[in-house]
N, C-alpha and C positions, 0 to 999 in steps of 0.2 A: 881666562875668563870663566867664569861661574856659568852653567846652564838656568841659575834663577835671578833674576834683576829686581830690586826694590828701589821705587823711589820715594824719597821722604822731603815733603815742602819743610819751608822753614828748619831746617836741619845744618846750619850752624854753628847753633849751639845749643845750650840747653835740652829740653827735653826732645827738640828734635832730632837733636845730635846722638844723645844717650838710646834713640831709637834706633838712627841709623847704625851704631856700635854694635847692638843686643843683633842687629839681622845680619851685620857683619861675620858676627859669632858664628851665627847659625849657619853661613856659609852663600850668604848672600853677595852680589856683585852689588851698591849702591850707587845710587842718585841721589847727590844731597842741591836741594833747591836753596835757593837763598835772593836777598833782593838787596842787602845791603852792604851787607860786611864782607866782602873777596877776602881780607886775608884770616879770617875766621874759614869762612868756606873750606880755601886750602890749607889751612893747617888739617880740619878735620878730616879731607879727602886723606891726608898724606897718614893721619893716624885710621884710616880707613884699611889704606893699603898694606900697611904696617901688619895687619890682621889677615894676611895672605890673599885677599880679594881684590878685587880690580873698584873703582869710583873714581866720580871725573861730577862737579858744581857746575849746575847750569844756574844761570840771573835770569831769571824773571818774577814780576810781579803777579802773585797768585789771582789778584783782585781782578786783572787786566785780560780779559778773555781773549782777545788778539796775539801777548804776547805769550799765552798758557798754550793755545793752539802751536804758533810757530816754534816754541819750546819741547810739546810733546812728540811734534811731527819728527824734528831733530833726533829726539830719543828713541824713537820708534827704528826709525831710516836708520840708523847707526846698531843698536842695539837688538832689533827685532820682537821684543816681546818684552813685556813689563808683568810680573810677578805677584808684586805687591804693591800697594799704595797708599801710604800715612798722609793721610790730610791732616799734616801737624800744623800749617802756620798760622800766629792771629794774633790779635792788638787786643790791646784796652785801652780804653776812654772813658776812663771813671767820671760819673756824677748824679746828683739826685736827680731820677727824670724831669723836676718843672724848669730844672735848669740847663738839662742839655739841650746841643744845640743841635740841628740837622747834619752839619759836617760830620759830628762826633760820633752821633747814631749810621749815618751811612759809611763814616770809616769801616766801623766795628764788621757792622751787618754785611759789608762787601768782603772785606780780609777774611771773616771768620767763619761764614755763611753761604757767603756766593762763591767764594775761591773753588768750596767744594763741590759745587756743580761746576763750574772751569774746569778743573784739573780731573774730577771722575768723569766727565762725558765721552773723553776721547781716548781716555786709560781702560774704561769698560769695553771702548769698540774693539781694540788688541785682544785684551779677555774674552770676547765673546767670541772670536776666531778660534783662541786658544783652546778654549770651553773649561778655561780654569782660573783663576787669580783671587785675591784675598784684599779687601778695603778694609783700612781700621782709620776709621773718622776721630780724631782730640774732638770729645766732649767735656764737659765740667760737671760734678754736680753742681754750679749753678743754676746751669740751665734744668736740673731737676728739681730743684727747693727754689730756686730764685736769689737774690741776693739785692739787698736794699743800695743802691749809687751804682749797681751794677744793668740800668733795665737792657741798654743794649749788646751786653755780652751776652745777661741770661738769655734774651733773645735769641739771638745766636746760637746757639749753644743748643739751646730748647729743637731749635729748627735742623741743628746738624742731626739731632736724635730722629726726629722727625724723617729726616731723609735719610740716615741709616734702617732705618727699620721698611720705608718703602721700596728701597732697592735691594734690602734682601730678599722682600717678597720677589721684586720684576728678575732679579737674577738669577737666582737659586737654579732656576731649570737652566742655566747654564755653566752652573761647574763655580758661579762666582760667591764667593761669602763675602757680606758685610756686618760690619760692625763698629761700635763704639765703644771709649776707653771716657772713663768722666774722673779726670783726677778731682783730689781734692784741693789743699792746700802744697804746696810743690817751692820747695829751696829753687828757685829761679831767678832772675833779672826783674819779673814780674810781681815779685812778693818779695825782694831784698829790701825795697824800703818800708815796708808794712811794719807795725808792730805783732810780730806774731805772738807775742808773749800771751795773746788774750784769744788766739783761737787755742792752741792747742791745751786750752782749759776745756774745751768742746769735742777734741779729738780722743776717745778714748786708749789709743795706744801713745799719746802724751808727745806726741813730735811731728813735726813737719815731713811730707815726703820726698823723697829723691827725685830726680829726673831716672835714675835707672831702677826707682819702683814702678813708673809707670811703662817705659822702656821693656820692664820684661812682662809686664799684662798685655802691651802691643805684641809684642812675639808670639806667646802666648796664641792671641785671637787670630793671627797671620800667619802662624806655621803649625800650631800643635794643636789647634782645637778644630777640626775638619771635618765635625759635625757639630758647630754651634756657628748660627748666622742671624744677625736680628740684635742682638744683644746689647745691654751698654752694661761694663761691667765697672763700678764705681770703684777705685782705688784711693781712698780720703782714711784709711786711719780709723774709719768707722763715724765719720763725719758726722753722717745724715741717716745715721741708725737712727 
């Protein structure tokens, strides 16, 4: 085992995954969270371990504060300290606001929003023991520009930023950095069936990005930048230049 431990929600695949890799690299022990897919989970665990590190997929649902508690308590008792923390997991429920519906809007605003007060509450309590550890919040530039059928992800999103930047204020006098990562457009699950042919007419480096462009701006904010806290650092291609 590794002396540093990262946990990464949503981290079976995609850009979750591509994060838990980049801190694998780095020589991290991971936590890859997941809520759906077991044999996704352990494939990744296994190509985790592959990278000389130790990781083990816990199930739970980010949105579920009962099951994010008796989940963390788990990690804590077993592991003793948590490291890092990527609050990567989140949905979409695309529509034009006069048409969504409440389910849609509290899907969104709970997976992508609330998760992360769930999962950082009791992740900070370990940290503030430690008097050290590193939060990198998945934001979007939506939630900086906004995006027309998207009201309740910008929302979201808007409100991750919002609570990244107040808990670097509340933590800092304890050793803790937070931050935010706001990709752009991202080769995902999430934009596979999009027609992308018409944004990166808007992207001035003309393509869509990785899951491991955004992966190495998480690292980045989580291991090498240990004096920048507060921050959202947009990774879009120059999107919203």
């Amino acid at each position: 085992m590794s002396e540093k431990l990262a946990l990464v929600t949503g981290a079976s695949r995609g850009i979750g995954k591509a994060c838990a890799m980049e801190l694998a690299k780095a020589g991290y022990d991971i936590i890859i969270n997941y809520v759906g897919n077991a044999e996704a989970a352990e494939k990744t665990v296994q190509e985790i371990k592959a990278l000389g590190v130790d990781s083990a997929a816990y199930k739970f649902d980010v949105s579920n504060k009962e099951e994010v508690d008796k989940s963390i308590a788990e990690i804590i008792e077993k592991y003793g300290r948590i490291d890092v923390l990527v609050n990567n997991a989140g949905i979409t429920r695309d529509g034009l606001f006069m048409r969504m519906s409440e389910e849609n809007w509290n899907a969104v605003i709970n997976t992508n929003l609330s998760s992360a007060f769930f999962v950082s509450q009791p992740v900070v309590k370990i940290m503030m023991k430690q008097r050290s550890g590193a939060i990198v919040n998945m934001a979007s530039v939506v939630g900086v520009s906004g995006n027309a059928g998207q009201a309740n992800y910008s929302a979201a999103k808007a409100g991750l930023i919002g609570l990244t930047k107040t808990l670097a204020k509340e933590l800092g006098s304890r050793g803790i950095r937070v931050n935010a990562v706001a990709p752009g457009f991202i080769n995902t699950d999430m934009t596979k069936d999009l027609d992308t042919s018409k944004f990166t007419d808007f992207i001035p480096l003309k393509r869509l990005g990785e899951p491991e462009d955004i992966a190495k701006a998480v690292k980045f904010l989580a291991v090498d930048a240990e004096y920048v806290t507060g921050q959202v650092l947009e990774v879009d291609g120059g999107l919203i230049i």
